[in-house]
Structure formats: C-alpha cells, structure tokens
C-alpha positions in Angstrom: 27.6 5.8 -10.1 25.5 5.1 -6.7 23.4 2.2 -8.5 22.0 1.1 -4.9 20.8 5.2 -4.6 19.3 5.0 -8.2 17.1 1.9 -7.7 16.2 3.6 -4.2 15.0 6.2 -7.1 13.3 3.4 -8.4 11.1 3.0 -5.8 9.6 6.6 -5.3 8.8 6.0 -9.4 6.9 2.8 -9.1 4.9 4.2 -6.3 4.1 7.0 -7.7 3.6 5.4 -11.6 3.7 1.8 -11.7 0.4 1.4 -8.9 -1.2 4.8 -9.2 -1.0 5.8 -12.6 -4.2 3.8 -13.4 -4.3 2.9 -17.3 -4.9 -0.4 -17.7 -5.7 -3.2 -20.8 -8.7 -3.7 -21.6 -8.1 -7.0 -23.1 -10.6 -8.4 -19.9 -7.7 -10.9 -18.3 -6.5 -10.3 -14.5 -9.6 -8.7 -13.6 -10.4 -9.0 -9.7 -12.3 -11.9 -8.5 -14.0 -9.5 -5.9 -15.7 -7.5 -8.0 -16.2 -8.9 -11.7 -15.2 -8.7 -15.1 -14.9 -5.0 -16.1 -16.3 -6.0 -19.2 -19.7 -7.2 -17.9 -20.4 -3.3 -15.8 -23.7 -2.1 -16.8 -23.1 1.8 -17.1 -22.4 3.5 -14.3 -25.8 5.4 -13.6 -27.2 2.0 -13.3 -28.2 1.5 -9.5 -27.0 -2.4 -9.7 -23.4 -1.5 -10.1 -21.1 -2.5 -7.4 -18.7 -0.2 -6.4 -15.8 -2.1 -6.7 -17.4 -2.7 -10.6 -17.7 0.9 -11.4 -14.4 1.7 -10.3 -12.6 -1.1 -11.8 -14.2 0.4 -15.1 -13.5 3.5 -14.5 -9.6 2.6 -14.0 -9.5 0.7 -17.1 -11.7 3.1 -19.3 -8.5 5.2 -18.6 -7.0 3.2 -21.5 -9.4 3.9 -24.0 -7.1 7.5 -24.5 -4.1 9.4 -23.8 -3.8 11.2 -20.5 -2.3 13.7 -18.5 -1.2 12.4 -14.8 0.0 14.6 -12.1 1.2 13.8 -9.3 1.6 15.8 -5.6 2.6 14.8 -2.4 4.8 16.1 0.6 7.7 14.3 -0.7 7.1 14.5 -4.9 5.4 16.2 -7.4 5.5 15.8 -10.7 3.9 14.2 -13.9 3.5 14.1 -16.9 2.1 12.9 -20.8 1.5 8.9 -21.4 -0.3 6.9 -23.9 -0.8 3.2 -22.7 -1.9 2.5 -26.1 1.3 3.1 -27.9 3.3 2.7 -24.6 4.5 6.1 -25.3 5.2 8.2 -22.0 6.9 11.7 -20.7 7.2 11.6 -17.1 9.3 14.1 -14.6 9.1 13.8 -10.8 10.9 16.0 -8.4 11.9 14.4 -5.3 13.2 17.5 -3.9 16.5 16.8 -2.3 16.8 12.9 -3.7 16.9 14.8 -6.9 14.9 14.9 -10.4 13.8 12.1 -12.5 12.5 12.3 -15.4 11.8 9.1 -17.4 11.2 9.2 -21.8 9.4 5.4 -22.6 8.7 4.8 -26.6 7.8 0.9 -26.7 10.1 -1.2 -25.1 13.0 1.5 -25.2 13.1 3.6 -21.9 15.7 6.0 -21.1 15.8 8.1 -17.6 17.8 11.0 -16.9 18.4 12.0 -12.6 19.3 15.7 -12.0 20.2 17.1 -8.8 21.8 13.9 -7.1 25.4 13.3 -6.3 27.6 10.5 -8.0 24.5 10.4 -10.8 25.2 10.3 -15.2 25.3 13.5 -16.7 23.8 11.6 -19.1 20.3 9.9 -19.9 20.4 6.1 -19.1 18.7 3.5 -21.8 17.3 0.4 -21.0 15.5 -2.1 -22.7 11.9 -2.6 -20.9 11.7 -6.1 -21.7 14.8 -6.9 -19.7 13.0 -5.4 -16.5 10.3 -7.8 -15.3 6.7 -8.0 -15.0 7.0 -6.9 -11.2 10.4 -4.6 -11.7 10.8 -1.4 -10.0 10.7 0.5 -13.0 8.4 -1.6 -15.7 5.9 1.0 -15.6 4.5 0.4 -18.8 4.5 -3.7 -18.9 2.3 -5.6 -21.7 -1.3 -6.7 -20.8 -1.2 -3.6 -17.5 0.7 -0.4 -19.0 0.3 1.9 -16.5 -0.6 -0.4 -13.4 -4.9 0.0 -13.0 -5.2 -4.1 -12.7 -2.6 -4.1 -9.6 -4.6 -1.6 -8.0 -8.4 -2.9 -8.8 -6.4 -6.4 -7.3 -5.4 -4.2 -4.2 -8.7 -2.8 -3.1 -9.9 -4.7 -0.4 -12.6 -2.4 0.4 -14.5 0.1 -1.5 -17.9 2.0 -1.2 -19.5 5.5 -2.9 -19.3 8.3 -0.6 -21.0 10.3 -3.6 -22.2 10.4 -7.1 -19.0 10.5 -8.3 -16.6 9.8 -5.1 -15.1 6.6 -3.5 -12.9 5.3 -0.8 -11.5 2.3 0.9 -8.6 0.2 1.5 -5.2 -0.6 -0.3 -3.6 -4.1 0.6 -0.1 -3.3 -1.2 1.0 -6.6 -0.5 -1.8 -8.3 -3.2 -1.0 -5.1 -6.1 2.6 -5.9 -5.4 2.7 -9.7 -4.0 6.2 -9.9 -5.3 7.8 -6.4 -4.4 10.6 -6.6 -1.9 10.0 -3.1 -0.5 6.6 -4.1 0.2 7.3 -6.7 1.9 9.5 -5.0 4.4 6.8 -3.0 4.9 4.9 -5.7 6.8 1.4 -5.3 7.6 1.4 -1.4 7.6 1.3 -1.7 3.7 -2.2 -4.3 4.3 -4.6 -1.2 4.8 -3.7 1.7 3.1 -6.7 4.2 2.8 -7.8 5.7 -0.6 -10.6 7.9 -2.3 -11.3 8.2 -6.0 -13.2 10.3 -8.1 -14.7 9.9 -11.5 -16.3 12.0 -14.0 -19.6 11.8 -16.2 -18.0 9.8 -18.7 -16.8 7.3 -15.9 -13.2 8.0 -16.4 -10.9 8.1 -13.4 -10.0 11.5 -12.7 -8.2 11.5 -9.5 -6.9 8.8 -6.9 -5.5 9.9 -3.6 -3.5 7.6 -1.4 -3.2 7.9 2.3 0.7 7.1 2.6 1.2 8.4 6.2 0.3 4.9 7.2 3.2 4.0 5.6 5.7 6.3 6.8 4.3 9.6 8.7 6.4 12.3 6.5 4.7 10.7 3.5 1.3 12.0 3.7 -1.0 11.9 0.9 0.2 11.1 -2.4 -2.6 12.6 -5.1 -2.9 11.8 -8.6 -5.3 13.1 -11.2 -6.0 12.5 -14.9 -6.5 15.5 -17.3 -6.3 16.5 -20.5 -7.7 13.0 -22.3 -6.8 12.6 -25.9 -3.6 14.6 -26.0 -0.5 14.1 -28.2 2.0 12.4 -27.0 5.3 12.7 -28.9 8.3 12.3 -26.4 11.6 12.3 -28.8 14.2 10.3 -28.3 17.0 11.4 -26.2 20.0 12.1 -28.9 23.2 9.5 -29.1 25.2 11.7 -28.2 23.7 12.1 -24.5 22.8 8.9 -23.8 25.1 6.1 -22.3 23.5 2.0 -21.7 22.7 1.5 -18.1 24.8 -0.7 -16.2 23.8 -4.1 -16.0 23.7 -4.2 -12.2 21.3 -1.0 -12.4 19.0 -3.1 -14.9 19.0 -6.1 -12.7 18.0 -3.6 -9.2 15.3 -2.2 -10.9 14.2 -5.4 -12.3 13.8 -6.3 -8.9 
C-alpha cells in the first residue's frame, strides 16, 4: 500500500472537511480575539453587530444540529451527513482521477475506504481518532472543534457584509492551521485567501466558498453549503469482515 499517496489523500480531506466544514463547539473557549466571544452576539438583525461577530455565530450556530455539507470544486465534489454533537459523520469525496474517499466516523472510531486508486485496500481502514492529533490531517471531528468552524473564525483576517445576508474577506491559512506542514510549504500564498459566506434567517451558515486558485491555479473555487439541518445521521459500521487496522505509519502521516 502507497501510504505516502494515502496521506496525500489526506490532505484534499482536511481541506475540504477539517477547515470548511464549519460546525463548531459552542462551549465558548478558542473564540477569536478579533471579533469577540460568540456568546456575547446580540442577534443578528441588530445593527451593532460586527461582522466578524455575526459570522463567528453563524459558524458555530452550525452545531446546534445535524447537517448536510456538500462540497464542489474543479478538483472534488462530494459530501455528505454529520452530526458534531454525537461526532457521527458519512462523508464521500470524489477526487476524480486520485480516486474516491469516503470516510464513516462514530466517536472516536473512524474507518475510510479509497476506490479508484492504484496499490490502495480493498478494504475499509480503521483508525482510532484519538491517536490522530489535534492538528492531524485527518482529525476532522476533534473534541472542543468537531468540524473545524473555530480554525476558520481564527483564520479570517478580514471580513465585511456585502448584503443582508452575504460576506467576504480574507483566509490566513497559516493562523487556522499554524501547525500544518502543507501549509507551511505553501508560504505566504496561503496568508490571503479570499472567501464569501452566506447565512440564512435563522443565522445559520449556509454556504462558504473559498477562492483556492490563489493557492494553486487548477484549484479554483472550492464551495461548500449546509442543508438539510436536523437530519438523521446513522452511518453503520463497516462489517469485520471488510475492514483491516490501518498501518501504523499511515496513522502517524495523517496525524501529521
């Protein structure tokens, strides 16, 4: 098995999961400095609101409920059914020639199955989340951020309302992900990444579109919205009989 091509894998997941899946806790810890507790944001048809306060909230309100997330972009589309409360979480993402992913989390159990990739399993891969890191490649779901919205909200170095409902600004990948190797290599193009969000009347965010083709041209712009709030989310286990452990070296690449 290519474990250096399956953390590579890794990468396209946390990118598209780990920072933009935007369900956050709302236990009122890590929130940015910049804009204020998201505890303390007077509604959001309150004039006074910042907008860096309103969308903060908005990101976080996100945990409040299970959601749909999909995900489209030149280079993967995808989604799927999560539920930050339980960590419980149903994902697929087609990479198109890199393959198929799709990952099955119930608490700290998390099992991912690649299709379509040379020298991958035939069979799903298990892996305890705890043994993957707060920062890891694949920790999408980690205790205190499951789903990622407080590494974004501590990204945004600029945001303003271009509407009732509608934001943009800037992404500094490097203070979502301070300790992320890949970004790192990515050296000050990752500093000022351009977004625009969009909420709905219940000040839940509803879709969060990233300007990658800063980043690397063929990227382009990676779009994620939020649907079908309150949904079931019952992902079953992947049977015995189809599953194998992951290899230690895999675990300790996508721990990063």
């Amino acid at each position: 098995m290519n474990t250096r091509r399956l953390a590579t894998t890794g990468v396209a997941l946390v990118a598209a999961l780990g920072l933009l899946t935007g369900c956050g806790n709302q236990d009122g810890a890590d929130t940015p400095a910049a804009g204020g507790s998201a505890a303390s944001v007077a509604p959001s048809s309150s004039p006074s609101v910042a907008p860096l306060d309103e969308l903060t909230a908005a990101a976080l309100k996100l945990n409040e409920d299970s959601v749909r997330a999909t995900i489209t972009s030149s280079v993967l589309s995808g989604g799927g059914l999560m539920d930050p409360r339980t960590k419980a979480m149903d994902m697929t993402l087609d990479m198109g020639s890199q393959g198929k992913v799709r990952m099955i989390t119930l608490g700290d159990d998390a099992w991912m199955k690649i299709s379509g990739m040379a020298g991958a399993p035939k069979k799903w891969l298990h892996m305890d989340a705890t043994k993957l890191g707060a920062s890891g490649q694949m920790n999408l779901m980690p205790d205190g951020d499951p789903g990622g919205a407080k590494q974004m909200i501590k990204g945004v170095t600029e945001v303003e309302k271009t509407g009732e409902h509608a934001f943009a600004g800037t992404l500094d990948y490097t203070k979502a992900k301070p300790d992320d190797k890949g970004i790192k290599a990515l050296g000050a193009k990752a500093k000022a990444v351009p977004f625009t969000a969009k909420t709905d009347d219940q000040g839940r965010l509803i879709e969060l579109v990233v300007d990658t083709t800063v980043l690397s041209p063929a990227a382009g712009k990676l779009t994620t919205t939020y649907t079908d709030f309150g949904a079931a989310v019952a992902p079953q286990k992947p049977p015995a009989s189809q599953t194998q452990e992951a290899p230690e070296a895999l675990i300790k690449a996508f721990g990063g």
